[in-house]
N, C-alpha and C positions, 0 to 999 in steps of 0.2 A: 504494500500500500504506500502511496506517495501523499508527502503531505507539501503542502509548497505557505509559504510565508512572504506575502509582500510587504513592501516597507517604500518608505523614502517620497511620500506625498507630503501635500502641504502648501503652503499659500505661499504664492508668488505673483507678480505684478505680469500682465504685459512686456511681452519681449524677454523676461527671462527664460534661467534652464530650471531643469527640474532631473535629478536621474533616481528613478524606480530600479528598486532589485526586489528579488523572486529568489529566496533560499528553499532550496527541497531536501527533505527527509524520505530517506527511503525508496523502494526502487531504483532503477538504473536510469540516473539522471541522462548519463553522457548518449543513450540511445533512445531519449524523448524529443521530438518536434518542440519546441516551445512559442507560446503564441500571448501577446496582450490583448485585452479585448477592454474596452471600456463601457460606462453607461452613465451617461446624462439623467438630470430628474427628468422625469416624466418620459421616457425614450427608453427603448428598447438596447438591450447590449449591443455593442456593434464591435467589428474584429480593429485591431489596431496595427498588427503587425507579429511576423511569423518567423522564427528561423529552426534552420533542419538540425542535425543532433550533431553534427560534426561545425557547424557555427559557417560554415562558407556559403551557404544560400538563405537569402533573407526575402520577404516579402511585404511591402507598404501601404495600407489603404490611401487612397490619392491625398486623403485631406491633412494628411503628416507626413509624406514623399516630400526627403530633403530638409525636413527637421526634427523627424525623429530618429534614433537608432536604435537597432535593438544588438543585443550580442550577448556570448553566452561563457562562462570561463566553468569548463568541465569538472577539471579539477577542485574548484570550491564547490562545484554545484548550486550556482548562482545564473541567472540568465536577468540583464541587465536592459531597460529603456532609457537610453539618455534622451531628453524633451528639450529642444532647445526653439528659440524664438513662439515662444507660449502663447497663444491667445485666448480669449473669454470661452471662444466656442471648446476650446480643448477640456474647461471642467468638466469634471464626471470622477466615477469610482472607477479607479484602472483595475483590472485583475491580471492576473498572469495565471496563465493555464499549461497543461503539458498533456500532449497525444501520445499516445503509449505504442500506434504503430509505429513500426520501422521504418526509415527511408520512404513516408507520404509525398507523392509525388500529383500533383501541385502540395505546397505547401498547406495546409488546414488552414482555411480563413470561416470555418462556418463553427460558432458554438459546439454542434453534434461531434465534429472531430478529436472534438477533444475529451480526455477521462478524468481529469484532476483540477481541482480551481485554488486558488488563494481567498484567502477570504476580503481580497481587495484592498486598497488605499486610495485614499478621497487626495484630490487635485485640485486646488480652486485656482483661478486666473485672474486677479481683479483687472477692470482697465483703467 
């Protein structure tokens, strides 16, 4: 059983960074997909951003291509979002999730892909 732990939210203005980590327990980290997904009030989860188990393939929903990163350091078993140039629409509770297939090929951008959640960290953006 995997357990995953987010951290590193928190308020921040317009235009700044923000980087989110994703600690896991258990299971075998280094051969999980790992994916963020976020959720705005009143709005449905939505995917954030995906990378494969070996950290060389990553994948961006359009509306954080180019200012978010995601990355993953195995060996801690930690899987990292750096948030940089912030804006209002980006609050939400981030989660980090982990898909337990091997080598998912497209990368899992749909909630169902995935088998393990954090129990999230809130992000607010003032402007």
């Amino acid at each position: 059983q995997v357990q995953l732990a987010d951290s590193g939210g928190g308020l921040v203005q317009a235009g700044g960074s923000l980087r989110l980590s994703c600690a896991a327990s258990g299971g075998t980290f280094s051969s999980y997909g790992m994916g963020w997904f976020r959720q705005a009030p009143g709005k449905e989860r939505e995917f954030v951003a995906a990378i494969n188990w070996s950290g060389r393939n990553t994948y961006y929903a359009d509306s954080v291509k180019g200012r978010f990163t995601i990355s993953r350091d195995n060996a801690k078993k930690v899987v990292y979002l750096q948030m940089n140039s912030l804006k209002p629409e980006d609050t939400a509770v981030y989660y980090c999730a982990a898909d337990a297939e091997f080598g998912r090929v497209p990368l899992g951008r749909h909630e169902g892909e995935y088998d393990y959640w954090g129990q999230g960290t809130q992000v607010t953006v003032s402007s």
